[in-house]
VOKOL-841831 format. One record per residue (C-alpha): x, y, z; residue number from 0. Coordinates in Angstrom, 1 decimal. Example, Ala and Ser with C-alpha at 12.3 -4.5 7.8 and 13.67 -1.06 7.14 Angstrom:
! residues 2
12.3 | -4.5 | 7.8 | 0 .
13.7 | -1.1 | 7.1 | 1 .
//
This chain:
! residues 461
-34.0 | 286.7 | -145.1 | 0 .
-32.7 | 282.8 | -145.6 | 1 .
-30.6 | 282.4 | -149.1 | 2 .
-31.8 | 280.0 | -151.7 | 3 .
-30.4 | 276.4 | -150.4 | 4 .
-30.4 | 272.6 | -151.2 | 5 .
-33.3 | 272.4 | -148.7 | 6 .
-35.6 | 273.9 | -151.4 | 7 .
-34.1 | 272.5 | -154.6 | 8 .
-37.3 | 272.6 | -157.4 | 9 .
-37.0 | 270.2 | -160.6 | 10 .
-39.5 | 272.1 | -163.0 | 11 .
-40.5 | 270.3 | -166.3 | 12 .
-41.4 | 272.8 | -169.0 | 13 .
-42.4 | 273.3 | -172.3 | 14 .
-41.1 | 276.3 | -174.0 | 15 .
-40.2 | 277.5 | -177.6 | 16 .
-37.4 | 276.3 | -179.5 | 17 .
-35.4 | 279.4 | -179.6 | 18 .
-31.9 | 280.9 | -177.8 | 19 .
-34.1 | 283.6 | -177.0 | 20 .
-37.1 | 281.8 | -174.9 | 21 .
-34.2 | 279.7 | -173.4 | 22 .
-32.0 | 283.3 | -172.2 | 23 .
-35.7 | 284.9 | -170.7 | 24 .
-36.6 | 281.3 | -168.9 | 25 .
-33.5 | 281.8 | -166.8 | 26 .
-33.6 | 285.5 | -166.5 | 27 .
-37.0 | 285.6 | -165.5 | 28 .
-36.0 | 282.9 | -162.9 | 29 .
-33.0 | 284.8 | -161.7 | 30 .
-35.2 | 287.7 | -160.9 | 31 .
-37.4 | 286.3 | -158.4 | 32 .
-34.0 | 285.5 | -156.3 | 33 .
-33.9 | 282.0 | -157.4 | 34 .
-30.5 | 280.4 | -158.4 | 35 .
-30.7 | 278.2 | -161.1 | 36 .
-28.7 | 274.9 | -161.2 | 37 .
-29.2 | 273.9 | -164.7 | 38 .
-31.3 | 274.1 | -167.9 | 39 .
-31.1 | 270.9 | -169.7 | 40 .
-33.4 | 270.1 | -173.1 | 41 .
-34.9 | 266.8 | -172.6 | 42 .
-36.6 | 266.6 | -175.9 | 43 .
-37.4 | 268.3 | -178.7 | 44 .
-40.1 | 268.8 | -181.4 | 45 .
-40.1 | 271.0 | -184.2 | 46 .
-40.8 | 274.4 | -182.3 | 47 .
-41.1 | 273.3 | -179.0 | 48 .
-38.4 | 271.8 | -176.3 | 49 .
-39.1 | 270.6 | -173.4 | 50 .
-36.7 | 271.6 | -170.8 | 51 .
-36.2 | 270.4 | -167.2 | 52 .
-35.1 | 273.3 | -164.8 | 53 .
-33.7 | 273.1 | -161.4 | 54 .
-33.1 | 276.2 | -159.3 | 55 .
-32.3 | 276.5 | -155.2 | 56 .
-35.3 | 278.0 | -153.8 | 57 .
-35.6 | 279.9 | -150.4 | 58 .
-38.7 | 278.2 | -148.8 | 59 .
-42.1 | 277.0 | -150.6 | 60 .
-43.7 | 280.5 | -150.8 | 61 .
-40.4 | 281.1 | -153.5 | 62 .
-40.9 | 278.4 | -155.3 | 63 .
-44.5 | 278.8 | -156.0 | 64 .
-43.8 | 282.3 | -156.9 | 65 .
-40.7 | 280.7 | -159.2 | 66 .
-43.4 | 278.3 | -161.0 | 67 .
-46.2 | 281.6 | -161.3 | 68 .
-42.9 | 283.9 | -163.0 | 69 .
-42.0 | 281.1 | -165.5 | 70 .
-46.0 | 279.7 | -166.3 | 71 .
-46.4 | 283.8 | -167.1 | 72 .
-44.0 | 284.0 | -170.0 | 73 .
-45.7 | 283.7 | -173.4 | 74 .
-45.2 | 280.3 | -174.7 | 75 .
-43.9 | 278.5 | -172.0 | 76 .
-46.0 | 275.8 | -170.2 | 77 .
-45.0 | 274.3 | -166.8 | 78 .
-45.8 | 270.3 | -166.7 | 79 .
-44.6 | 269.5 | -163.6 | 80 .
-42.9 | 270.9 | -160.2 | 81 .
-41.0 | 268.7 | -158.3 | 82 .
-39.3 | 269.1 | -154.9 | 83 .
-36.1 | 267.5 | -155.1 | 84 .
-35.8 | 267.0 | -151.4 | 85 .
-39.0 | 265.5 | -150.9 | 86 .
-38.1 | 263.0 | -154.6 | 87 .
-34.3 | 261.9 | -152.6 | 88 .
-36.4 | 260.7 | -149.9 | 89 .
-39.3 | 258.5 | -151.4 | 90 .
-38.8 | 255.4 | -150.3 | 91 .
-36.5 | 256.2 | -147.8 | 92 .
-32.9 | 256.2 | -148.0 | 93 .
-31.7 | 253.0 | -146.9 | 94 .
-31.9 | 249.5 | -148.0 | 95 .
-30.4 | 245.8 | -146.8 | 96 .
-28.4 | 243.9 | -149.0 | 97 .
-26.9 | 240.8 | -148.6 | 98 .
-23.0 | 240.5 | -148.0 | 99 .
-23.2 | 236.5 | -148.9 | 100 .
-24.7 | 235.6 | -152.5 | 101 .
-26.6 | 232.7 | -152.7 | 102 .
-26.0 | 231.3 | -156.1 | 103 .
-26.8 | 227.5 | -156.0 | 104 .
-28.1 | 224.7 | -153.0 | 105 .
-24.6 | 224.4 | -151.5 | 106 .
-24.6 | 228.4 | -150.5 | 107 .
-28.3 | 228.2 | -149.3 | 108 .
-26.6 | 225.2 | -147.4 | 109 .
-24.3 | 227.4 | -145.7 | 110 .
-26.2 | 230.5 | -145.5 | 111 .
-29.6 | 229.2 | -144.4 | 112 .
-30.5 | 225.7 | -143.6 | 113 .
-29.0 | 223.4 | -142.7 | 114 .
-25.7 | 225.0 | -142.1 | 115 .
-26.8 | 228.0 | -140.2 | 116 .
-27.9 | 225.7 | -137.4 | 117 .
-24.0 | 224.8 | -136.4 | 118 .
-23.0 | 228.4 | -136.3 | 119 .
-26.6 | 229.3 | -133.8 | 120 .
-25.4 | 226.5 | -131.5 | 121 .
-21.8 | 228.0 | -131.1 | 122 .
-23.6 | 231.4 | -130.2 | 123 .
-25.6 | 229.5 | -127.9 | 124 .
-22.9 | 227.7 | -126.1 | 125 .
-20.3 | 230.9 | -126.8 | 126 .
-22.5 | 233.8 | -126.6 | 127 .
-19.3 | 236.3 | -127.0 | 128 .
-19.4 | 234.9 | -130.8 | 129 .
-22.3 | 236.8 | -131.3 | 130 .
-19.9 | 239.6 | -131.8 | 131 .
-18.1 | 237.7 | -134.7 | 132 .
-20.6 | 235.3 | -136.1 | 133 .
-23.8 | 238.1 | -136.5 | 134 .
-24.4 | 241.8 | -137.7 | 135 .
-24.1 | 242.5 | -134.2 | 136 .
-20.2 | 243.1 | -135.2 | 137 .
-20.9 | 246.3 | -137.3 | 138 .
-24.3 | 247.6 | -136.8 | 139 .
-25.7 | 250.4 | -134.7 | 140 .
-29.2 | 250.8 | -133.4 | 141 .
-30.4 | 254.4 | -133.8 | 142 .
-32.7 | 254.7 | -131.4 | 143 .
-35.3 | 257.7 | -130.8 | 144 .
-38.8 | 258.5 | -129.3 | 145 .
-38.9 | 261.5 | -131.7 | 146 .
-39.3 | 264.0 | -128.5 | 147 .
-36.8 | 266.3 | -129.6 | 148 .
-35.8 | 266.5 | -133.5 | 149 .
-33.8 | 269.3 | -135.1 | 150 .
-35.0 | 272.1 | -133.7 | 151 .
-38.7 | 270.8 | -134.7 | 152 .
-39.4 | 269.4 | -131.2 | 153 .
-41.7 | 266.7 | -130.0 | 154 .
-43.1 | 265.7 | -133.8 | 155 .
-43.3 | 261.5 | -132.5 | 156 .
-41.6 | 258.6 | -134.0 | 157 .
-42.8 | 258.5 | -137.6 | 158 .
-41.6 | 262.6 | -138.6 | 159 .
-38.6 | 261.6 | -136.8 | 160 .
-37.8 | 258.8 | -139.6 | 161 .
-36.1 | 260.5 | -142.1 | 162 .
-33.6 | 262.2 | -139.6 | 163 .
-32.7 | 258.7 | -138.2 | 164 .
-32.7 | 257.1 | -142.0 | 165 .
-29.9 | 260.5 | -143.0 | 166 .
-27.8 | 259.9 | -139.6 | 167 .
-27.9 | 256.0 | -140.6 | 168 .
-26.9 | 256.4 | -143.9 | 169 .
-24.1 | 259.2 | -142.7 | 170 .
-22.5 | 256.2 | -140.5 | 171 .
-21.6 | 254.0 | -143.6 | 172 .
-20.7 | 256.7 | -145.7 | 173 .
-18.3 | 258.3 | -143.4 | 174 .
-17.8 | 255.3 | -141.2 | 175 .
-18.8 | 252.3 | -142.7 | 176 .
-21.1 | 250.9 | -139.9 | 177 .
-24.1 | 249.5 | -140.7 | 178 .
-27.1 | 251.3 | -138.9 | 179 .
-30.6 | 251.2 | -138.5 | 180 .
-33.4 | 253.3 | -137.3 | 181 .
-35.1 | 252.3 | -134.4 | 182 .
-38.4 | 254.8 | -133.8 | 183 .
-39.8 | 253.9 | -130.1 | 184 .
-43.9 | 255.1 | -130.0 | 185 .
-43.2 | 255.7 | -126.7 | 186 .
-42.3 | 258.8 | -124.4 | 187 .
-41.8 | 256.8 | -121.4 | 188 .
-38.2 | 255.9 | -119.8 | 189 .
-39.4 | 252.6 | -118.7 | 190 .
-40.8 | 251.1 | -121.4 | 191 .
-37.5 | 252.8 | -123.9 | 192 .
-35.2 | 251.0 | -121.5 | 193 .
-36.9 | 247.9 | -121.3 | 194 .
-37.7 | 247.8 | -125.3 | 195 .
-33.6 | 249.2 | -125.8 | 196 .
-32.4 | 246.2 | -123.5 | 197 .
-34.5 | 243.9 | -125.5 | 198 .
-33.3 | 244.3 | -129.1 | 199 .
-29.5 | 244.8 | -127.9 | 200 .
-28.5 | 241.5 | -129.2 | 201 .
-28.6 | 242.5 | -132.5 | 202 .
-26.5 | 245.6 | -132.2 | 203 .
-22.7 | 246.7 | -131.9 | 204 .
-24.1 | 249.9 | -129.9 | 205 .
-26.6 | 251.8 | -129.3 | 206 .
-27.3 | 255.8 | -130.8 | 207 .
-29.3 | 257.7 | -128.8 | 208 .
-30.6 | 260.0 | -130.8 | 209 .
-33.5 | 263.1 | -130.4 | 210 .
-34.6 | 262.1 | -127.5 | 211 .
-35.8 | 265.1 | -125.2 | 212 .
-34.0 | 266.1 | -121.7 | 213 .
-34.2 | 265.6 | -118.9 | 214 .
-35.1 | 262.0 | -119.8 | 215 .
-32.4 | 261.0 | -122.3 | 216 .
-29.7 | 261.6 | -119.3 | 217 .
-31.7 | 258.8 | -117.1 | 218 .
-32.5 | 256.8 | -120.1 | 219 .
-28.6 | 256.8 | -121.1 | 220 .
-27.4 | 256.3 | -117.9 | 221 .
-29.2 | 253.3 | -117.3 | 222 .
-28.5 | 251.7 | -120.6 | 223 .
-25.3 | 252.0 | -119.8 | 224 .
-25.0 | 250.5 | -116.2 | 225 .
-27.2 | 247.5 | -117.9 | 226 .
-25.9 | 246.8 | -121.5 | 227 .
-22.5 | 245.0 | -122.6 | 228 .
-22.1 | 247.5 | -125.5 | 229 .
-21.4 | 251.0 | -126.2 | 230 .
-24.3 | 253.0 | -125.4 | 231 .
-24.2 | 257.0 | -126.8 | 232 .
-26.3 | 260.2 | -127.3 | 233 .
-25.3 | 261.7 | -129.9 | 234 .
-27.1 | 265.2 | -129.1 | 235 .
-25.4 | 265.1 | -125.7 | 236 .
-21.8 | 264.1 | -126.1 | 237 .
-21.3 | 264.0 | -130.2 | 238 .
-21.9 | 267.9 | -129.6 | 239 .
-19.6 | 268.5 | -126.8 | 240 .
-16.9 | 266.3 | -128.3 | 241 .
-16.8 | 268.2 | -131.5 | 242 .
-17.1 | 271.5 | -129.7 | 243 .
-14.1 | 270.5 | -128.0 | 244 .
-12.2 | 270.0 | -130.6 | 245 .
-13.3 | 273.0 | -132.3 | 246 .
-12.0 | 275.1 | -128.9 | 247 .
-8.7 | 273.2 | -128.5 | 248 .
-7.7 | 274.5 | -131.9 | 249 .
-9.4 | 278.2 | -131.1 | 250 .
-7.7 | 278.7 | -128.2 | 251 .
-4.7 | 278.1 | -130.4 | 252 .
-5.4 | 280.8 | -132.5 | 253 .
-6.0 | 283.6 | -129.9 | 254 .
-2.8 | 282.2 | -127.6 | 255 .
-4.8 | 281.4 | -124.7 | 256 .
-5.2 | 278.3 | -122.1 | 257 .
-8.5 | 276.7 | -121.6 | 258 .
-7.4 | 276.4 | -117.9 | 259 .
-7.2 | 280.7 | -117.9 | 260 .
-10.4 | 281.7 | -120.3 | 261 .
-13.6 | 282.5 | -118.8 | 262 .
-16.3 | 280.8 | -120.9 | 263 .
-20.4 | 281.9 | -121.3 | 264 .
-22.7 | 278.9 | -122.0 | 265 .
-26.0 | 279.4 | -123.9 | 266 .
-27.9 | 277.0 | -123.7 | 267 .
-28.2 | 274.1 | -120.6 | 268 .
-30.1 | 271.5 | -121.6 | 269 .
-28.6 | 268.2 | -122.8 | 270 .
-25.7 | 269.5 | -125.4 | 271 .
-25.2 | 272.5 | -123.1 | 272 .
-24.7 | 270.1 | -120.0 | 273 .
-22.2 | 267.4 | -122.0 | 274 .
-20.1 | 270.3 | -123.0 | 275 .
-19.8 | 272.0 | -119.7 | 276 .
-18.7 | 268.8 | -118.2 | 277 .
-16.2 | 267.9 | -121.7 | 278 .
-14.6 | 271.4 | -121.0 | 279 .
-14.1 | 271.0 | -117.8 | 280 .
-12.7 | 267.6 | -117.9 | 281 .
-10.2 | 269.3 | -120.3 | 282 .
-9.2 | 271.5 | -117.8 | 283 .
-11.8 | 274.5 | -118.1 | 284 .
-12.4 | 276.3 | -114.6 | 285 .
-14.1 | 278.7 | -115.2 | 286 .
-18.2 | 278.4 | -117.3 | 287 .
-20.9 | 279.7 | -116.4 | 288 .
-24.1 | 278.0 | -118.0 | 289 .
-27.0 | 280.6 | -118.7 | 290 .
-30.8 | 279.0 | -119.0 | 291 .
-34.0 | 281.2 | -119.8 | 292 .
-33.9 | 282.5 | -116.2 | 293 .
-30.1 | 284.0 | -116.7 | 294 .
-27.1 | 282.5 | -115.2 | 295 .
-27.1 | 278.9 | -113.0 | 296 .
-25.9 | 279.5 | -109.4 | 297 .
-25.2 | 276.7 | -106.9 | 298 .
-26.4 | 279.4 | -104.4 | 299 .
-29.9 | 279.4 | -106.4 | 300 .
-31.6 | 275.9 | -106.9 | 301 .
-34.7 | 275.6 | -105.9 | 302 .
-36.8 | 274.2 | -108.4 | 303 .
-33.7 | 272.4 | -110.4 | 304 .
-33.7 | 268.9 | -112.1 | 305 .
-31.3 | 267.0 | -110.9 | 306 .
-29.1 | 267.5 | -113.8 | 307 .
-29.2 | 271.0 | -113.6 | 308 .
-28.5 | 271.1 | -110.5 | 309 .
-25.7 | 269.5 | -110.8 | 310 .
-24.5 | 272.1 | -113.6 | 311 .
-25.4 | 275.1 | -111.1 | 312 .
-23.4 | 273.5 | -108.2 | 313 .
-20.3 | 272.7 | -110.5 | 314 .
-19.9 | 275.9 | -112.6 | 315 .
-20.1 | 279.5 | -111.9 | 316 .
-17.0 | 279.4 | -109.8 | 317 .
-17.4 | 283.6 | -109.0 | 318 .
-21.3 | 283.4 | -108.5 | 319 .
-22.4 | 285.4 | -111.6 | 320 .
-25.8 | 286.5 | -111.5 | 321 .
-28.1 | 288.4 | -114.4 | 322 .
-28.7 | 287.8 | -117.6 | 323 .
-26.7 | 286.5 | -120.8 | 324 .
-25.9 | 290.0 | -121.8 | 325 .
-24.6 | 290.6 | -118.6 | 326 .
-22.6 | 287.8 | -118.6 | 327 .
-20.6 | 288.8 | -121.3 | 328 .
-18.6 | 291.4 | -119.8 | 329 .
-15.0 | 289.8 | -119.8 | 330 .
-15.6 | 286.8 | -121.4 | 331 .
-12.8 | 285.0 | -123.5 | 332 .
-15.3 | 282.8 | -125.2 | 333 .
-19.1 | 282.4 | -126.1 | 334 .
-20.8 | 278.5 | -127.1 | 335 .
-24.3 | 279.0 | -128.1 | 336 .
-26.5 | 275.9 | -127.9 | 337 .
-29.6 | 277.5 | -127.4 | 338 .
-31.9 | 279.0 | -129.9 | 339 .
-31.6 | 282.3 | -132.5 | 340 .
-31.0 | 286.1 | -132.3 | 341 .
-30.7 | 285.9 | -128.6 | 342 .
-27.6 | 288.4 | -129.1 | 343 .
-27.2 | 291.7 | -131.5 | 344 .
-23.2 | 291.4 | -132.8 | 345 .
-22.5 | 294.7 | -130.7 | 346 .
-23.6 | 293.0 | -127.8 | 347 .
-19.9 | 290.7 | -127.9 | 348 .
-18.0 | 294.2 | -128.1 | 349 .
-17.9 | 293.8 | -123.8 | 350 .
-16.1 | 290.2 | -124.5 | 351 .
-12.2 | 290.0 | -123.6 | 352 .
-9.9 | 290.8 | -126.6 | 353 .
-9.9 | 288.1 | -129.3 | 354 .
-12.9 | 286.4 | -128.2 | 355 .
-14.2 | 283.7 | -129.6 | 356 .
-17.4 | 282.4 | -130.4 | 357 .
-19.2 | 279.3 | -131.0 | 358 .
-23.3 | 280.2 | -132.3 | 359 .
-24.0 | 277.1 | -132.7 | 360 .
-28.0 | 277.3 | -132.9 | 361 .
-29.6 | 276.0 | -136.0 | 362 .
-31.0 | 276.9 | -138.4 | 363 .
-30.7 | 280.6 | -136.8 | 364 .
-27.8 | 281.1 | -134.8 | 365 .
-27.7 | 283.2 | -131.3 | 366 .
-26.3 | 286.0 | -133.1 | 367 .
-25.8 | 287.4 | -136.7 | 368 .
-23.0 | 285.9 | -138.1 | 369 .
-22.3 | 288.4 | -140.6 | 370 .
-22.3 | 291.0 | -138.1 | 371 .
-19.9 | 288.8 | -135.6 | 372 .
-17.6 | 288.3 | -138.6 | 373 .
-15.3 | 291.6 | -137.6 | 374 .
-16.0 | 291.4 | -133.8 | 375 .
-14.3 | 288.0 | -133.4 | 376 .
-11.3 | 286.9 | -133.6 | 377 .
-13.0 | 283.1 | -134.0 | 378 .
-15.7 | 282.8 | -135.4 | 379 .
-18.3 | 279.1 | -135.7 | 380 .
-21.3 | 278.3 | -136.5 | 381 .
-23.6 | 274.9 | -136.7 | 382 .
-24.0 | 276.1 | -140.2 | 383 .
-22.7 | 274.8 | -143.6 | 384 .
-22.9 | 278.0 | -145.7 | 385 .
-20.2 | 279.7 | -142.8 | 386 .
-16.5 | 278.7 | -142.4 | 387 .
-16.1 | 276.3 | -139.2 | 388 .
-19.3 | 274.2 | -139.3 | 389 .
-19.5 | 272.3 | -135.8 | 390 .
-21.2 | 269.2 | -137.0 | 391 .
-21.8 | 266.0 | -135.0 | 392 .
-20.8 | 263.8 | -138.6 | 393 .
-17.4 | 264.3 | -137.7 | 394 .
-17.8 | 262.2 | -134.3 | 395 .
-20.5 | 259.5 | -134.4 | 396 .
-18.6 | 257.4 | -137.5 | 397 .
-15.5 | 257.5 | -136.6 | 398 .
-16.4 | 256.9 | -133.0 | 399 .
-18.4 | 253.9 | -133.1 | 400 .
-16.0 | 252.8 | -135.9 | 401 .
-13.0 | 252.3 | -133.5 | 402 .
-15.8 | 251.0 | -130.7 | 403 .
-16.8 | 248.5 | -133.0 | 404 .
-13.4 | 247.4 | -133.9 | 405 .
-11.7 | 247.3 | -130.3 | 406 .
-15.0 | 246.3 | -128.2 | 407 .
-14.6 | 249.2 | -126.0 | 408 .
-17.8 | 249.4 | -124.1 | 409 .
-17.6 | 252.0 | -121.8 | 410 .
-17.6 | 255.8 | -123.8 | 411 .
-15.9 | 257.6 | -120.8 | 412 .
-14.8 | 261.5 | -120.7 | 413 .
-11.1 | 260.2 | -121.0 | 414 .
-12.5 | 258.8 | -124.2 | 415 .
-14.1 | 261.6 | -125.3 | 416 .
-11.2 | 263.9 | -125.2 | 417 .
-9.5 | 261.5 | -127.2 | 418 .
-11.7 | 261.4 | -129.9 | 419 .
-11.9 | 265.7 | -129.5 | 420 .
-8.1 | 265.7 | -129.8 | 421 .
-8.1 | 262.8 | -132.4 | 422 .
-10.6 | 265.6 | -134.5 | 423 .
-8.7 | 268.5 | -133.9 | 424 .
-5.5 | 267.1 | -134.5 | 425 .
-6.8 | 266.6 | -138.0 | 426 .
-5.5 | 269.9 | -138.9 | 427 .
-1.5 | 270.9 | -138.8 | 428 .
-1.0 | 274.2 | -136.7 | 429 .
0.5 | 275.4 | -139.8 | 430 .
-3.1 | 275.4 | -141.4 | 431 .
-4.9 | 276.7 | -138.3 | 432 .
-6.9 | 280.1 | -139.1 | 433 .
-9.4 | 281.6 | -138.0 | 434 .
-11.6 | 279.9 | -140.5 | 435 .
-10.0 | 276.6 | -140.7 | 436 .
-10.0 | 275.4 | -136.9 | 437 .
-12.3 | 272.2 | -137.6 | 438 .
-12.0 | 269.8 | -140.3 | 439 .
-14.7 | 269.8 | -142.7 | 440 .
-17.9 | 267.2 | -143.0 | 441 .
-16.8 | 265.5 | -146.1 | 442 .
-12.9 | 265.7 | -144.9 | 443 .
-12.0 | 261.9 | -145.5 | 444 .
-9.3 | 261.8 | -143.1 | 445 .
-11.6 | 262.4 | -139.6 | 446 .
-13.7 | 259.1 | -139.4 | 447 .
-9.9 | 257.2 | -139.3 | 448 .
-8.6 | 259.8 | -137.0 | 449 .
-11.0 | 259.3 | -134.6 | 450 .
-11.2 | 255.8 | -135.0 | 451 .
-7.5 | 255.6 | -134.5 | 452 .
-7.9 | 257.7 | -131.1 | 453 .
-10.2 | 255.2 | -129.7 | 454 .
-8.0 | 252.4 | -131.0 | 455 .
-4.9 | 254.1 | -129.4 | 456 .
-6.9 | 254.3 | -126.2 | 457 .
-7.8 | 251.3 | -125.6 | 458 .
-4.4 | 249.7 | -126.4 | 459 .
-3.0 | 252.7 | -123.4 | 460 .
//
């Protein structure tokens, strides 16, 4: 069963006596229906009667209803209102503009608008490079989606995929500061994503690929990249393998092994699964073998393959493994789950090699338990926050298009990548490493620079 979380955080607005008693039964009757309340704060009061706001971490709306039937049961107690404090952070949405120049008197609307703006457009015109100087263009990102492949929650379209892009937006300035903006496409077609892509590009930095569903966001990246002048990235693709990567390179450290020597089980071979199998093996992995609904990917076995996977079955597998995920197993230094939840029971890892490590990275529910994995592994991570080693994407994307922005790096090459993977895990002294401490976490301050100063250091190489 999920724990009370943030996700379902209820602001209840009640009336209820004015007594220590009705005050100690509100929160106990709360506390029995598994809720965890937050706070109890009086908001007014009137002779006999307060009025209280409560706030309490549900489980999922079926708990919280059954939170507001316990409390509206008690005698005397009256619920006014039941608010949902995830839905209330995002009314409105969560970004906004504001201006960087005030404009105060005529002589700044001089400057700022007409007629002074006009000198500045015609040194763009004859310069275009100072577009890069002279415009937005020199810290914002276009987050860019067709809203084919969100979360987990699949193919909801461009509009339900708007509060994911306005929360990765607002995680580049907080983490980054770089200015970004969604950019929801109501389209599904390559084409018209490249052509529309191509056509707002002189407003951006770069370009964030984001949610977009495979095969198509490899063709559609790969073509924005061969025709724009600036950073073009998909963040589902290569953020994940980037920060997996770094999560390994300090693993590997833990157990004492090479990534050149362990034998590594992929779940999961769509677009995070691909990016990571080529990241590792960049990084000198030799030996990954990438397993798919079907079971394990075989260059001897093809027939019916996208091109992309294809290229994953005739580049991995190095001994030919056949069978299934379970099967694969048997031996295996190290497990990376990007697939989907409870695909594995813990006791299916005891076969793995000794000191194995895994990576269930599947979320909200990871490919296997990881409360039962806890004592089988001698590494554990999950794509969770309420677990030690949390392998999340925020500790890429800022920093990354951070040191873009500020060198005017274009090209995001696997050289570049295992930069910013090292830049990430180097954020940690070997003297900290654990078990559970081999990845900084989200709100660690000191990532975003560090990966920043990796792509700064190589582009000055």
């Amino acid at each position: 069963m999920a724990q009370p979380g943030p996700s379902y955080t209820v602001a209840l607005h009640l009336e209820v006596p004015a007594s220590q008693k009705a005050i100690a039964t509100l929160v106990d009757r709360a506390s029995s229906t598994g809720a965890i309340v937050n706070g109890v704060d009086v908001a007014d009061a009137d002779g006999d009667v307060l009025i209280v706001d409560l706030t309490a971490d549900t489980r999922d709306s079926a708990h919280r209803q059954e939170l507001v039937e316990a409390l509206r049961s008690l005698e005397g107690v009256t619920v006014h209102n039941v608010g949902d404090s995830t839905f209330l952070a995002h009314v409105g949405g969560k970004l906004e503009i504001a201006p960087r120049t005030a404009i105060r008197n005529r002589r700044d609307l001089a400057r700022v608008y007409t007629p002074g703006v006009a000198r500045v457009c015609k040194a763009i015109h004859d310069h275009p490079e100072r577009a890069r100087h002279l415009t937005i263009k020199k810290n914002t990102v276009a987050v860019v989606t067709d809203g084919t492949a969100v979360l987990g929650l699949g193919d909801i379209g461009p509009a339900a995929a708007m509060p994911v892009m306005e929360g990765k937006a607002v995680l580049f300035k907080q983490f980054g500061d770089v200015d970004a903006w969604p950019v929801a496409l109501d389209t599904k077609d390559p084409d018209e994503i490249v052509s529309i892509v191509k056509a707002i590009a002189p407003a951006y930095g770069g370009i964030n690929l984001e949610d977009i569903a495979a095969p198509k966001c490899f063709d559609i990246e790969e073509r924005l990249k061969a025709e724009l002048g600036i950073p073009v990235f998909h963040d589902d693709q290569h953020g994940t393998a980037i920060v997996t990567l770094a999560a390994l390179i300090n693993a590997l450290k833990i157990v004492d092994k090479r990534i050149e020597d362990v034998r590594i089980v992929l779940s999961g071979v769509g677009a995070a699964g691909t990016a990571i199998a080529k990241l590792l093996m960049a990084h000198g992995a030799r030996d990954i073998v990438g397993y798919g609904r079907d079971g394990a990917l075989d260059g001897h076995n093809t027939e019916g393959m996208n091109q992309h996977r294809r290229w994953l079955a005739e580049n991995t597998n190095p001994r030919h493994v056949t069978g299934s995920l379970k099967e694969g197993l048997v031996g295996a230094d190290v497990f990376i789950g990007v697939s989907s939840g409870n695909l594995l029971q813990p006791e299916d890892l005891d076969v793995m090699a000794d000191n194995p490590i895994v990576f269930a990275m599947a979320n909200p529910v990871p490919e296997v338990d990881p409360v039962g994995t806890a004592g089988r592994a001698a590494v554990l991570a999950t794509g969770r926050s309420d677990f030690p080693n949390q392998i999340n994407n925020v500790l890429v994307f800022p920093g990354l298009f951070r040191g873009l922005l500020d060198t005017g790096l274009t090209d995001i090459s696997m050289n570049l990548m295992r930069a910013a993977a090292t830049g990430i895990a180097g954020v940690i002294a070997e003297a900290e490493l654990s078990p559970v401490y081999i990845i900084p976490g989200a709100f660690d301050t000191r990532v975003a620079g560090a990966v920043a100063e990796a792509v700064r250091q190589f582009a000055n190489a």
